[in-house]
MARBA-3410 file (N, C-alpha, C, O; in Angstrom, 1 decimal):
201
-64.9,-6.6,-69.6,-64.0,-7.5,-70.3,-64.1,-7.1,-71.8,-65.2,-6.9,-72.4 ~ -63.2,-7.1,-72.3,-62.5,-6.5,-73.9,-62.4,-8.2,-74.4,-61.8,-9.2,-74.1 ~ -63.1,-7.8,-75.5,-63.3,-9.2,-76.1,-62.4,-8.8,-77.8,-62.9,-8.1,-78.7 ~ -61.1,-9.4,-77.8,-60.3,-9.1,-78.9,-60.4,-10.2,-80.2,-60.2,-11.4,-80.0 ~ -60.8,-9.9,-81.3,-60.9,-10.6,-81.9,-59.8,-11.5,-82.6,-59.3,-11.8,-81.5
-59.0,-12.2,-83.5,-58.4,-13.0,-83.8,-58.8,-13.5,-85.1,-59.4,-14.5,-85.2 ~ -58.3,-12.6,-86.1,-59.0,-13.8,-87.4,-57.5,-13.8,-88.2,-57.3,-13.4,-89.3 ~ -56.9,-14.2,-87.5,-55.3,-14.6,-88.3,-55.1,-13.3,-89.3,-54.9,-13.3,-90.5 ~ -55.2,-12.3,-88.7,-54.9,-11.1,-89.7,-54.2,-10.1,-88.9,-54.7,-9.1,-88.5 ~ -52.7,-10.8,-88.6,-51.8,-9.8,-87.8,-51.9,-10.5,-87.0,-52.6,-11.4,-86.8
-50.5,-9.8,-85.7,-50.0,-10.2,-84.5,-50.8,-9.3,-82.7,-50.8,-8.2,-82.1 ~ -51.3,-10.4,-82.5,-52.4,-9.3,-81.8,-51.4,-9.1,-80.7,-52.1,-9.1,-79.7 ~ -50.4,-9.0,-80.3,-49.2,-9.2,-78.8,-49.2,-7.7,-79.2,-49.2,-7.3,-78.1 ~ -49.2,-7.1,-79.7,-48.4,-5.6,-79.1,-49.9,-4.8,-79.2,-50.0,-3.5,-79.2 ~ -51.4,-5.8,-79.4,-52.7,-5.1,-79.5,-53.0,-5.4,-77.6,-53.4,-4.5,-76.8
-52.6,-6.7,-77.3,-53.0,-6.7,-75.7,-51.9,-6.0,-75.1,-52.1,-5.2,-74.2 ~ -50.7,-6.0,-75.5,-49.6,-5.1,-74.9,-50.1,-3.5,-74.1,-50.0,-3.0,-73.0 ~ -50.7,-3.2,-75.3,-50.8,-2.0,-75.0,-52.1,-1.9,-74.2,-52.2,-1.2,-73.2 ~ -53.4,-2.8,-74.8,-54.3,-2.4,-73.6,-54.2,-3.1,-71.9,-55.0,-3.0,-71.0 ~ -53.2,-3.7,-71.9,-52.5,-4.4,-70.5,-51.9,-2.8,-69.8,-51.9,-2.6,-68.6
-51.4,-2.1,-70.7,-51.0,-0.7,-70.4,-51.8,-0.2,-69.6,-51.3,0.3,-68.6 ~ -52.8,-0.2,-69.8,-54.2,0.4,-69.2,-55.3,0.3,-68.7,-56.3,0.9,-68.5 ~ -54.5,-1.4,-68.1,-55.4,-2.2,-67.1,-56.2,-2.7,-67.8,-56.4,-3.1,-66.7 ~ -57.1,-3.2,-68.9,-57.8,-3.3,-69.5,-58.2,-4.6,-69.4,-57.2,-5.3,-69.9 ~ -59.3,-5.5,-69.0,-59.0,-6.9,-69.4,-59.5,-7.5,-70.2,-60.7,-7.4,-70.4
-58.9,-8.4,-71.0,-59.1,-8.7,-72.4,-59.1,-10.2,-72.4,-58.5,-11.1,-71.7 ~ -60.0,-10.3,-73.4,-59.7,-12.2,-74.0,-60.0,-12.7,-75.1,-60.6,-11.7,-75.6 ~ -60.0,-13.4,-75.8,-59.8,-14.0,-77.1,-61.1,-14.8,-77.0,-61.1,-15.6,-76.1 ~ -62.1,-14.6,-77.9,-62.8,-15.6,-78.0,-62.7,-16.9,-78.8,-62.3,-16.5,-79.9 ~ -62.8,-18.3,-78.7,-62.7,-18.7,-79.4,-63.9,-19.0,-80.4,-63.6,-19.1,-81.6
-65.3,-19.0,-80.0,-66.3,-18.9,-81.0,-67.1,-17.6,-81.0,-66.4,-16.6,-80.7 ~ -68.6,-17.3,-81.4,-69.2,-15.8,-81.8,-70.1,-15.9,-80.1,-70.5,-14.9,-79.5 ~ -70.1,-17.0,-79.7,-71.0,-17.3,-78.9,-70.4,-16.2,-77.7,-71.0,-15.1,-77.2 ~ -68.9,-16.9,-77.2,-68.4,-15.8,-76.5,-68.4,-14.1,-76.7,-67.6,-13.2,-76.2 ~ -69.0,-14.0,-77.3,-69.0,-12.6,-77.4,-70.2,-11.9,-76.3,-70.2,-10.9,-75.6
-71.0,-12.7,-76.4,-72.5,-12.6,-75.3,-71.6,-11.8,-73.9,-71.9,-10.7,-73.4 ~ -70.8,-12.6,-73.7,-69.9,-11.6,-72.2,-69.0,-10.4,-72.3,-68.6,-9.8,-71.3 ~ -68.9,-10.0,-73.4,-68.2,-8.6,-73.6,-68.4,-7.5,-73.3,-69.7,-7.3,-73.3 ~ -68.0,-6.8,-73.0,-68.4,-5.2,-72.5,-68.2,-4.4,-73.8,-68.9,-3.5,-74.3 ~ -67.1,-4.9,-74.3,-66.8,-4.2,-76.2,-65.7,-4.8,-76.6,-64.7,-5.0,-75.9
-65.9,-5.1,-77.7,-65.3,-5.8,-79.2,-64.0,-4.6,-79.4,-64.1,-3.4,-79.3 ~ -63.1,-5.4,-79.7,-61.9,-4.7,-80.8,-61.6,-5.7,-82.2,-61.4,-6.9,-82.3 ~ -61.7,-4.9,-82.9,-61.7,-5.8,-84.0,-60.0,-5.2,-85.2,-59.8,-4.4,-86.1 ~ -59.5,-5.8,-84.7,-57.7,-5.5,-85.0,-57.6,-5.4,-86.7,-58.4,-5.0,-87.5 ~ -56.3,-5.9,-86.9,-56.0,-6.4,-88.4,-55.2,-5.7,-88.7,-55.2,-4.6,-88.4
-53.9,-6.4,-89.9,-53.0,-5.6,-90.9,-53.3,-6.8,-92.3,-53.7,-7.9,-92.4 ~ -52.9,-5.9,-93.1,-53.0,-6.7,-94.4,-54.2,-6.9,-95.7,-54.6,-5.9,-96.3 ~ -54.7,-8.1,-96.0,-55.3,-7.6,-97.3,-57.2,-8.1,-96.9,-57.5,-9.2,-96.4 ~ -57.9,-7.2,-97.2,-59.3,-7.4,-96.6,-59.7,-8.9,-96.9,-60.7,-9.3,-96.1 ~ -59.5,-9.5,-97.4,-59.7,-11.1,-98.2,-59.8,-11.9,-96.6,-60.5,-12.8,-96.3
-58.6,-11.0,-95.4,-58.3,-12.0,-94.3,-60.2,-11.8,-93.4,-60.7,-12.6,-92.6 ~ -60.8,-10.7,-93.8,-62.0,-10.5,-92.6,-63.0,-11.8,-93.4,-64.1,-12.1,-92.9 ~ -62.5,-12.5,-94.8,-63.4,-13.8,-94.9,-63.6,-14.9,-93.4,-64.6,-15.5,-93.2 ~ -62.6,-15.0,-92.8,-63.1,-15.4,-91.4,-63.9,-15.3,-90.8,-64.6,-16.2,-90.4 ~ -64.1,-13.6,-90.6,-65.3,-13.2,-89.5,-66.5,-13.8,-90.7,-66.9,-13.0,-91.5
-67.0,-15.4,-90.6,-68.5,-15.3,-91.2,-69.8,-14.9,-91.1,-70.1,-13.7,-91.1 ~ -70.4,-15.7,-90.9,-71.9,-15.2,-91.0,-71.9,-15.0,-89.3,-72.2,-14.1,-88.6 ~ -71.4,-16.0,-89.2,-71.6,-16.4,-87.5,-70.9,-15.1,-86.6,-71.4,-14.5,-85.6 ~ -70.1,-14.9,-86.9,-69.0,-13.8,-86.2,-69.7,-12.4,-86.8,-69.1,-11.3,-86.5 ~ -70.6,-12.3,-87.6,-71.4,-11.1,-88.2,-72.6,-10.8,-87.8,-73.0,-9.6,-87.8
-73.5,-11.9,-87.4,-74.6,-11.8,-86.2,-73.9,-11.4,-84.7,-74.6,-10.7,-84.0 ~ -73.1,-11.7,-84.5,-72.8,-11.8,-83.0,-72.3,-10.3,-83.1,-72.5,-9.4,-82.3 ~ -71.8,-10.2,-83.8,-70.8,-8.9,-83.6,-72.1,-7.6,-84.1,-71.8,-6.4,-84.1 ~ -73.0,-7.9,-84.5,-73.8,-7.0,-84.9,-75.2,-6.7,-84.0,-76.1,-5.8,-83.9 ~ -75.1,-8.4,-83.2,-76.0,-7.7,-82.2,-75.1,-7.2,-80.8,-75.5,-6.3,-80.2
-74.3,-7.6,-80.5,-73.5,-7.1,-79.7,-73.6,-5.4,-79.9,-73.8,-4.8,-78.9 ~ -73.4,-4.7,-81.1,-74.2,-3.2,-81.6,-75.2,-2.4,-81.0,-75.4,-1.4,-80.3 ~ -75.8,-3.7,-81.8,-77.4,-3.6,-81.4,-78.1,-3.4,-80.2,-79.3,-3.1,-79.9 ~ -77.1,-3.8,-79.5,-77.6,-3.8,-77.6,-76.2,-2.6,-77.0,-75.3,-2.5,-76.1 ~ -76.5,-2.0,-77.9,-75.7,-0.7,-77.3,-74.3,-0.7,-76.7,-74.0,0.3,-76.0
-73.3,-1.9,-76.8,-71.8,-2.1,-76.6,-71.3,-1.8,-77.6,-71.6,-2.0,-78.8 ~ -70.0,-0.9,-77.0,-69.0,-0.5,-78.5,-67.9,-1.3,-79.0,-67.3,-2.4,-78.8 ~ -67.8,-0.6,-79.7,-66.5,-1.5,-81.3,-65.8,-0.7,-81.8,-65.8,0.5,-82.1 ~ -65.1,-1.5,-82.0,-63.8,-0.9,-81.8,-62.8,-1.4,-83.1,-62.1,-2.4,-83.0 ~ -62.8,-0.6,-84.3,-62.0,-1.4,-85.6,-60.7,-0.8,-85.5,-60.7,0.4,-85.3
-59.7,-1.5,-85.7,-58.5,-1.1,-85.9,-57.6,-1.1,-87.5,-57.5,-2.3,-88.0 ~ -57.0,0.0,-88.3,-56.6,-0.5,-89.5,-57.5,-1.7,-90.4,-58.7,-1.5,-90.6 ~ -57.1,-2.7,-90.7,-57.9,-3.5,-91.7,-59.6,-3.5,-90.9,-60.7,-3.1,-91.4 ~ -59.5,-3.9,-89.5,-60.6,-3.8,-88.7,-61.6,-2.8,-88.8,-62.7,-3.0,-89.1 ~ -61.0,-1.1,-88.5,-61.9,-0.1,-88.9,-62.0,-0.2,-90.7,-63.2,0.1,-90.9
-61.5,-0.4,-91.9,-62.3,-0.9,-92.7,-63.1,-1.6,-93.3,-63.7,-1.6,-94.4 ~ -63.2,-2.6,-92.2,-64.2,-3.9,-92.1,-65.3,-3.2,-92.0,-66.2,-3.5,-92.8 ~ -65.5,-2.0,-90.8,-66.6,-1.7,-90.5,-67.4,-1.2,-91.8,-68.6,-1.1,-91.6 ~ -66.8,-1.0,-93.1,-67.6,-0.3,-94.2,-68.7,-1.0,-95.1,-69.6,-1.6,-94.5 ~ -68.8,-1.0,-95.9,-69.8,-2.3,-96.5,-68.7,-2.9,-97.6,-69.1,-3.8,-98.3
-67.5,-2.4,-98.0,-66.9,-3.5,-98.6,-65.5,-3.0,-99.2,-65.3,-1.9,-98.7 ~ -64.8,-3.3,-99.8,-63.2,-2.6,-100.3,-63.1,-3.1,-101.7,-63.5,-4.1,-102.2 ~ -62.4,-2.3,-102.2,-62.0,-2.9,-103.9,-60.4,-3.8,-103.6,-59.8,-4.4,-104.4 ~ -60.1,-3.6,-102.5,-59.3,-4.8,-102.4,-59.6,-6.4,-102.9,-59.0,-7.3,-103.5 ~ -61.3,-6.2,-101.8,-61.5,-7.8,-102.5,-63.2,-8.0,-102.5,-63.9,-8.7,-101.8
-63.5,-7.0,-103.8,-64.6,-6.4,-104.4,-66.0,-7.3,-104.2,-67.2,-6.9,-104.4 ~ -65.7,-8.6,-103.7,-66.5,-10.0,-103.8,-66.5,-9.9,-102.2,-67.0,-11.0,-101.8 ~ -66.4,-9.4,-101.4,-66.6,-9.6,-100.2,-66.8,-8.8,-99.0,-65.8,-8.3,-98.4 ~ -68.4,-8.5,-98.7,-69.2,-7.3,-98.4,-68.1,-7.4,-96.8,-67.4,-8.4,-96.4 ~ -68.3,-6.2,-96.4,-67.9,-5.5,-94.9,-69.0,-5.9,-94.1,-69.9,-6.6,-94.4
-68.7,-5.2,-92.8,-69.9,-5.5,-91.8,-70.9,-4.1,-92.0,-71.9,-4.0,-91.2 ~ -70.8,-3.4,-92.7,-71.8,-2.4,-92.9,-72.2,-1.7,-92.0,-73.4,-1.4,-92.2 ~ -71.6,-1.2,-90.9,-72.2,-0.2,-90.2,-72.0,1.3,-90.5,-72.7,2.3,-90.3 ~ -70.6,1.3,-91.2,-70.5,2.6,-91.9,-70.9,2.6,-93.0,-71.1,1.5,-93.4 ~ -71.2,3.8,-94.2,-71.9,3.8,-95.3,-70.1,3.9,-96.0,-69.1,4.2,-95.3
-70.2,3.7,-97.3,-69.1,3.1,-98.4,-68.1,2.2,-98.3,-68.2,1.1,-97.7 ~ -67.3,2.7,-98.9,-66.3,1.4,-99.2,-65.0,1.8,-99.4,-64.8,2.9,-99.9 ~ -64.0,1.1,-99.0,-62.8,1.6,-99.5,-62.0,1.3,-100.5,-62.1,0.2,-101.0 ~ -60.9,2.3,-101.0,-60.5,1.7,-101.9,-58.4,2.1,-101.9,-58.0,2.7,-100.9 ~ -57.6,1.9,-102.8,-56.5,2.1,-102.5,-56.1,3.4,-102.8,-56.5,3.8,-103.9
-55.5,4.0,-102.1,-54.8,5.1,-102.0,-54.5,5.9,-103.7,-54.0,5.5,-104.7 ~ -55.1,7.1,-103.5,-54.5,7.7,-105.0,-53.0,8.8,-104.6,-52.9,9.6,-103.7 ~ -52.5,8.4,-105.3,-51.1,9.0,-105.5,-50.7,9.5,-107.0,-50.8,8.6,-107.9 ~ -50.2,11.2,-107.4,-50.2,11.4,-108.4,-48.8,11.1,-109.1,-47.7,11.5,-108.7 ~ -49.0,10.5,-109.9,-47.5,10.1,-111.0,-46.7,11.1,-110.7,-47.0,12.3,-110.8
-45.7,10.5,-110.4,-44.3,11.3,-110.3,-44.0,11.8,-109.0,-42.9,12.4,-108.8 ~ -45.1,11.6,-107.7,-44.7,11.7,-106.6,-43.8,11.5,-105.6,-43.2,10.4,-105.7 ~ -43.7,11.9,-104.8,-42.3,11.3,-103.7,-43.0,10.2,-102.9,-42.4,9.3,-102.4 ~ -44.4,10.6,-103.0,-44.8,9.5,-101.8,-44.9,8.2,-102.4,-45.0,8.1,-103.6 ~ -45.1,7.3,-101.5,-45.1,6.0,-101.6,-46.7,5.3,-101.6,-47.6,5.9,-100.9
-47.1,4.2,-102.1,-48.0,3.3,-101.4,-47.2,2.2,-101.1,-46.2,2.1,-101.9 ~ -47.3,1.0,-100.0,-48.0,1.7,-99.0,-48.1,2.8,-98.0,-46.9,2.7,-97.8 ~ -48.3,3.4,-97.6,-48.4,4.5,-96.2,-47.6,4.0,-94.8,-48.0,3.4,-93.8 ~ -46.4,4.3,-95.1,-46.3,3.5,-93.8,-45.4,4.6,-92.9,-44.7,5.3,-93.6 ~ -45.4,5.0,-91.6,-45.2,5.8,-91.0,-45.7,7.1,-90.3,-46.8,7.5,-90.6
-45.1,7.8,-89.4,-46.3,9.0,-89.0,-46.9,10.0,-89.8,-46.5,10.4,-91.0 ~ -47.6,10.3,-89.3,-48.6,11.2,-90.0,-50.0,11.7,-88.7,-50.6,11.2,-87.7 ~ -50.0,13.2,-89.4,-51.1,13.7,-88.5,-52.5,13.2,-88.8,-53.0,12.5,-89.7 ~ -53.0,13.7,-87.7,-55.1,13.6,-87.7,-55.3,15.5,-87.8,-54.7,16.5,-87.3 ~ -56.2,15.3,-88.4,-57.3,16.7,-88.9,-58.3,16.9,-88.4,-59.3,17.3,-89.0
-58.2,16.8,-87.3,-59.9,16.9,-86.4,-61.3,17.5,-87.8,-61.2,18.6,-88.4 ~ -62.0,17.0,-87.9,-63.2,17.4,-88.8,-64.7,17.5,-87.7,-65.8,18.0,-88.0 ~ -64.4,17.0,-86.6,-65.7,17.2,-85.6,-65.3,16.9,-84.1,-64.1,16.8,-83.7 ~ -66.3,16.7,-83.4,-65.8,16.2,-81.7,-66.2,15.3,-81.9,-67.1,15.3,-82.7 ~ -65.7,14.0,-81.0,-66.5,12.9,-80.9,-65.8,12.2,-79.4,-64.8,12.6,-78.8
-66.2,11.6,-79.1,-65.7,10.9,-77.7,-64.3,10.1,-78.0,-63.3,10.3,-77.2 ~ -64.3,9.2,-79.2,-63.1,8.9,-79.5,-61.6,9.7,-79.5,-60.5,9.2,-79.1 ~ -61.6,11.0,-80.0,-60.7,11.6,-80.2,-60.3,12.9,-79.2,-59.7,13.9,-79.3 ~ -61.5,12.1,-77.7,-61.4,13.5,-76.3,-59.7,13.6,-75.7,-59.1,12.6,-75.3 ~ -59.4,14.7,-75.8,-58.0,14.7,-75.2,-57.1,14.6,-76.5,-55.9,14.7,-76.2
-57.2,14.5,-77.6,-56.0,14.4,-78.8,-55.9,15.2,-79.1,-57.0,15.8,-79.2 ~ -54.8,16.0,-79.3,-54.9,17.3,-80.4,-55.1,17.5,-81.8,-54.9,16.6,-82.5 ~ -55.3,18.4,-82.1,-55.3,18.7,-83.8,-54.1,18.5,-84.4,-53.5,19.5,-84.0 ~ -53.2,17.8,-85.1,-52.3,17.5,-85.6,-51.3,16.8,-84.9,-50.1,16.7,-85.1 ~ -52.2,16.1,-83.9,-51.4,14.8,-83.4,-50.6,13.8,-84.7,-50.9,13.8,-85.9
-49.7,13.0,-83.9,-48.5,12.6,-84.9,-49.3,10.9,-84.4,-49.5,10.6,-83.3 ~ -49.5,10.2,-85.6,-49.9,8.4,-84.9,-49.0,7.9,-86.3,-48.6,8.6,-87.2 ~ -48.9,6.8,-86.1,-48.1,5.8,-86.8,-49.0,4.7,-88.0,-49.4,3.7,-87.3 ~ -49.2,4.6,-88.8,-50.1,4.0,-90.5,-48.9,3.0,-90.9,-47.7,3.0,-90.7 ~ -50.0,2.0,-91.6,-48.9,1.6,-92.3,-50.2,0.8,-93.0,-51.0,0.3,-92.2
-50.5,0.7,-94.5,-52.1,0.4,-95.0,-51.9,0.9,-96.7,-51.3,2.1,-96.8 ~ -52.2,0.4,-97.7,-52.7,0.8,-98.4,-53.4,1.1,-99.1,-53.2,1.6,-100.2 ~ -55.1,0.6,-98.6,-56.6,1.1,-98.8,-57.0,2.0,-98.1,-56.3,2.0,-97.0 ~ -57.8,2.8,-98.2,-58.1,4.0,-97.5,-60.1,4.0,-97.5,-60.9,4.0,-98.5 ~ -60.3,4.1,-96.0,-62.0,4.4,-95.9,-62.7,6.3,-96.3,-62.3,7.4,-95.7
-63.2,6.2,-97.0,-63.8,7.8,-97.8,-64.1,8.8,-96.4,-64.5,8.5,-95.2 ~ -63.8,9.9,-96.9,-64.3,10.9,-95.4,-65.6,11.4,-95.9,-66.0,11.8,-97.0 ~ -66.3,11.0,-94.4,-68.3,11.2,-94.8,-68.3,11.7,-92.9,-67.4,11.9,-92.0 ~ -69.4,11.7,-92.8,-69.9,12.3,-92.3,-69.6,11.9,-90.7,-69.5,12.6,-89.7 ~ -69.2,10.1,-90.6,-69.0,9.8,-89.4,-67.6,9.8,-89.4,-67.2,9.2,-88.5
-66.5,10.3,-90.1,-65.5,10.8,-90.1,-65.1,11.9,-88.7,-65.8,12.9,-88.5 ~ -63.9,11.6,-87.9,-63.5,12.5,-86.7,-62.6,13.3,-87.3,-62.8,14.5,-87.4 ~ -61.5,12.8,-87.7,-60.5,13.4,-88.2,-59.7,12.1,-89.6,-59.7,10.9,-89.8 ~ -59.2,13.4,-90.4,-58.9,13.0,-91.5,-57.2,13.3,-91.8,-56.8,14.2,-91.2 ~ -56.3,12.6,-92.7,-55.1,12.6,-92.9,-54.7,12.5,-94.5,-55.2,11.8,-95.3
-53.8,13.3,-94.5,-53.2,13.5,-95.9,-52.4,12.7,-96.5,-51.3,13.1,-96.2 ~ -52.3,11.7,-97.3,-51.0,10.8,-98.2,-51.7,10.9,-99.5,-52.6,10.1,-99.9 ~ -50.9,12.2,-100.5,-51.2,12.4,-101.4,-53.0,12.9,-101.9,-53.4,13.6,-102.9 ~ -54.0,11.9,-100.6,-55.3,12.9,-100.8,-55.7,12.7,-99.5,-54.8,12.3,-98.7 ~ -57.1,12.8,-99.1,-57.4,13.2,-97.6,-58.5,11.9,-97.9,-59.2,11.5,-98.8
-57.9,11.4,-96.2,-58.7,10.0,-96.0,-59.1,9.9,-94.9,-58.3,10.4,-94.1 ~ -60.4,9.2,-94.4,-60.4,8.8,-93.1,-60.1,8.1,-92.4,-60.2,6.9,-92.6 ~ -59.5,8.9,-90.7,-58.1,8.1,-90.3,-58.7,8.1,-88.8,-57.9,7.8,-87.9 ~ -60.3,8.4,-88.2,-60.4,8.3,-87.2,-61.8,8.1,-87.7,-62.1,8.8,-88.8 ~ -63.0,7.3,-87.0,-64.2,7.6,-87.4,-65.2,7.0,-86.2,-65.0,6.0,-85.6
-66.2,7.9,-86.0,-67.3,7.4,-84.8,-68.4,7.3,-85.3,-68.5,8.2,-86.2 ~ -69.7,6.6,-85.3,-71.1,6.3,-85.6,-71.5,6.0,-84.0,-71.1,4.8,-83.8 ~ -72.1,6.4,-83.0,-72.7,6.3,-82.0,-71.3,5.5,-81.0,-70.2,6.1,-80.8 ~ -71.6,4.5,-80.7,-70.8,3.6,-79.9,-69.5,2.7,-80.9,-68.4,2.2,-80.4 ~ -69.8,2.8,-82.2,-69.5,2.3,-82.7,-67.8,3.1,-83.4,-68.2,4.1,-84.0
-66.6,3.0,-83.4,-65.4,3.7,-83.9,-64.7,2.8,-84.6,-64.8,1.6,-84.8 ~ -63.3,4.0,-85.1,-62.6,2.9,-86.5,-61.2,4.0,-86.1,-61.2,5.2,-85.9 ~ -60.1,3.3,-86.1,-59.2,3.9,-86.4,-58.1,3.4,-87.8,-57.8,2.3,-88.0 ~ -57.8,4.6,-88.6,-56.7,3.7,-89.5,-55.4,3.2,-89.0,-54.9,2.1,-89.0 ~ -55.1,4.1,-88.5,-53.7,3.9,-87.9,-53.5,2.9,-86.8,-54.5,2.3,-86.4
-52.3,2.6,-86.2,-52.3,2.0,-85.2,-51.8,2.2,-83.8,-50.6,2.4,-83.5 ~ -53.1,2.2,-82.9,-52.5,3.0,-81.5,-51.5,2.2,-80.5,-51.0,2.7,-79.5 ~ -51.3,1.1,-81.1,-50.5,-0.2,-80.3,-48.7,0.7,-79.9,-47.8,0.8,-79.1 ~ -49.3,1.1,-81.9,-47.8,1.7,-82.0,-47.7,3.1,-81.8,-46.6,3.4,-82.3 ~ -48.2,3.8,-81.4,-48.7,5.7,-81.7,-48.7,6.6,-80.1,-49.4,7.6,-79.8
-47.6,5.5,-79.1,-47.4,6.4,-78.1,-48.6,6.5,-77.7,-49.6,6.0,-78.0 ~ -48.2,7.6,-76.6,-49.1,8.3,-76.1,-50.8,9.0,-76.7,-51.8,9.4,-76.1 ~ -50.5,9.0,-77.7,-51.5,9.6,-78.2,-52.2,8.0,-78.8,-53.5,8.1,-79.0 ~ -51.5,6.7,-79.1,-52.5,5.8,-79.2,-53.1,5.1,-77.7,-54.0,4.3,-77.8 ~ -52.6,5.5,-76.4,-52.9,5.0,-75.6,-54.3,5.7,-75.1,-55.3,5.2,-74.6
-54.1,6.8,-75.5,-55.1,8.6,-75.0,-56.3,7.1,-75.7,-57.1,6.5,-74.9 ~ -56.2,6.8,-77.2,-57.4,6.5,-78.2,-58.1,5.5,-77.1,-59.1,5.6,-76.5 ~ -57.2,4.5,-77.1,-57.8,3.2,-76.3,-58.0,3.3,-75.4,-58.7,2.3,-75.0 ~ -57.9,4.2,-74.3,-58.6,4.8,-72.9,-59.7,5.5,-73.3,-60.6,5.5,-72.4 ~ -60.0,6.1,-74.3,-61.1,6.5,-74.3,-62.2,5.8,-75.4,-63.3,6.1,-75.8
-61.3,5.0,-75.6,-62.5,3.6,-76.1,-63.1,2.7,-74.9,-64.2,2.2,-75.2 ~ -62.3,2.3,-73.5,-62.3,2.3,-72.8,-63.5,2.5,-71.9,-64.3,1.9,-71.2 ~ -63.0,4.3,-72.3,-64.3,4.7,-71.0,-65.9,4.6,-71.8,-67.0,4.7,-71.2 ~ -65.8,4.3,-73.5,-67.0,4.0,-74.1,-67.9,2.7,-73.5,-69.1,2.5,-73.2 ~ -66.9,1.9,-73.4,-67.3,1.1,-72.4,-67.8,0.4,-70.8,-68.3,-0.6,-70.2
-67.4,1.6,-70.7,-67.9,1.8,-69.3,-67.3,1.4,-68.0,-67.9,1.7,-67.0
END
């Protein structure tokens, strides 16, 4: 069982959509307690990091021993930057820290064509193998739409270009982040969530 999180940050219907795609079964917890029955966490999100003030203390133990006992996680857009220890979005309000840094908003040079926010396709850069990204190709096309960006280090899979190079797929053991959104990214976001899936076991 896929235990989806819900902190009023985005529309989670086209997040069960797609893992209904793939048999998957999922449920909404209402408190941290439920989390004790999960097989693995997705932790979703669009919009401004201020919204993961929800996940409290309480939803930060649970979700961190749920880690800790070797079940994976699963961050999505705002969610895989939750995973960091914090964002200059909303500089007062630490992350869950499993990945090392922080994010911050997108640099774009004066006079450019591109835009912030990022919204639209864009490739991945493979930078390593990881279980997350088995079966995707190198310059797969996924669908963004975000204007904070998590630093490329070391648990970085693959990385993506909007004006500079950011990380747009990332693994730490059991633990993964994607920027983009696989809900929306076709075939190649379904490849992700099946093989988040099979992290699960």
């Amino acid at each position: 069982m896929i235990a989806l999180i819900d902190y009023k940050a985005g529309n989670l219907t086209s997040v069960r959509k797609a893992l209904a795609a793939i048999n998957a079964d999922v449920f909404t917890p209402d408190t941290p307690a439920q989390l004790a029955g999960a097989a693995a966490i997705i932790v979703p999100g669009v919009g401004h990091f201020g919204s993961t003030r929800a996940l409290d203390d309480a939803w930060v133990e649970a979700i961190r021993t749920h880690v800790g006992a070797g079940r994976p996680l699963l961050g999505i857009c705002l969610g895989m930057q939750w995973l960091y220890e914090g964002s200059d979005e909303a500089p007062d309000l630490p992350g869950l820290g499993l990945l090392a840094g922080s994010c911050r908003r997108l640099q774009i040079d004066a006079g450019s064509a591109l835009k912030v926010p990022h919204v639209g396709w864009n490739s991945l850069a493979h930078t390593r193998e990881a279980s997350i990204v088995d079966g995707i190709a190198n310059g797969a096309q996924v669908y963004f739409t975000h204007s904070y960006v998590a630093p490329v280090t070391n648990d970085t899979v693959a990385s993506t270009e909007h004006g500079e190079a950011f990380a747009s797929v990332v693994q730490r053991g059991r633990v993964a982040g994607v920027q983009f959104h696989p809900e929306k990214s076709s075939d190649v976001g379904i490849r992700i969530l099946r093989n988040f899936m099979r992290m699960a076991g």
